[in-house]
N, C-alpha and C positions, 0 to 999 in steps of 0.2 A: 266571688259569689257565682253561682251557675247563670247563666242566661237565661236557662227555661224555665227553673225549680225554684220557690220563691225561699225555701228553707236551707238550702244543701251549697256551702260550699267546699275549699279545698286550700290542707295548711299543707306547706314542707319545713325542714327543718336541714341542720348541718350535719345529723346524722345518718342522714339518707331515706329517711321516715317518712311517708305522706299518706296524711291520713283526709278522707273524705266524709263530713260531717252532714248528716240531717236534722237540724234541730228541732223538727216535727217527731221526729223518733226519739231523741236525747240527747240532752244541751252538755251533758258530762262526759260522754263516752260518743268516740267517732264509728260512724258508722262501720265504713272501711278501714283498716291500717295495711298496709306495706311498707316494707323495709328492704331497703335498693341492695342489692349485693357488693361486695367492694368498701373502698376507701372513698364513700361518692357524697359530696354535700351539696345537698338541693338546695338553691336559691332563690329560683324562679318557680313560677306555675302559670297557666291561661288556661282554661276554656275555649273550645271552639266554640264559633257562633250556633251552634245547633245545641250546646251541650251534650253531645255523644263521645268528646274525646278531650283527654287531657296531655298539656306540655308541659312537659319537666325539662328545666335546664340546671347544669349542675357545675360547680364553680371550675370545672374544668373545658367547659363550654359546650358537654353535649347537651343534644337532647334527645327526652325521649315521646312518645304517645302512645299514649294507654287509651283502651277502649272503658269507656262508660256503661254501668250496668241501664238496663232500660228503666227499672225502679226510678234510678234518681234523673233520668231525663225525662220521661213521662209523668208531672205534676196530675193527681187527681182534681177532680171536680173542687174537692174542698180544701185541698194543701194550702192556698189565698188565707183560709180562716183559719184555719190551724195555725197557721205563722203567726197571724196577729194576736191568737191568743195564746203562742207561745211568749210571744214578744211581752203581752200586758204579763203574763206571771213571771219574767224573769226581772221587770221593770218592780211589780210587787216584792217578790225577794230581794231586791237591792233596798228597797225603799222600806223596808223591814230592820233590814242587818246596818242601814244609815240608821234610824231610831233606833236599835238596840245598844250601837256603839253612842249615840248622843246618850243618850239614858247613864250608860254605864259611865261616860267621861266627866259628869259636871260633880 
């Protein structure tokens, strides 16, 4: 998760992929994607304490640091609310598709 952003963190993968996710904008699709060139599988990620840069280490033990866009380091006045009420609707939709598979099982 970002340090500064209450919404936005950050996955990697073994196929060199890293994608940068705000779930105030959409919990489906990542905000950012990139795809590392080469034969390179990422296994690490951090955050800097500021949230401005990111470290990719990758199973061959580089790494690298990417600059942060200001968007996802600069949280708005209401980014705080929005998360929480990102968080109650995707706690709804679980708590939905839990009762529609109970319903459907017995």
């Amino acid at each position: 998760w970002s340090p500064v952003h209450p919404s936005v963190f950050l996955t990697v993968d073994i196929t060199g992929r890293f994608d940068i996710w705000n779930l105030n904008n959409d919990s489906e699709l990542p905000t950012l994607t990139t795809q590392l060139e080469g034969n390179v599988a990422l296994n690490k990620c951090m955050w800097s304490n500021n949230g401005q840069q990111i470290v990719l280490g990758d199973d061959q033990g580089k790494l690298r640091i990417y600059d942060v866009s200001e968007s996802l380091t600069n949280p708005k006045q209401d980014d705080w609310t929005k998360f929480t009420q990102t968080l109650q609707e995707c706690k709804r939709s679980a708590l939905e598709v839990h009762d529609h598979q109970t319903t459907h099982t017995s």
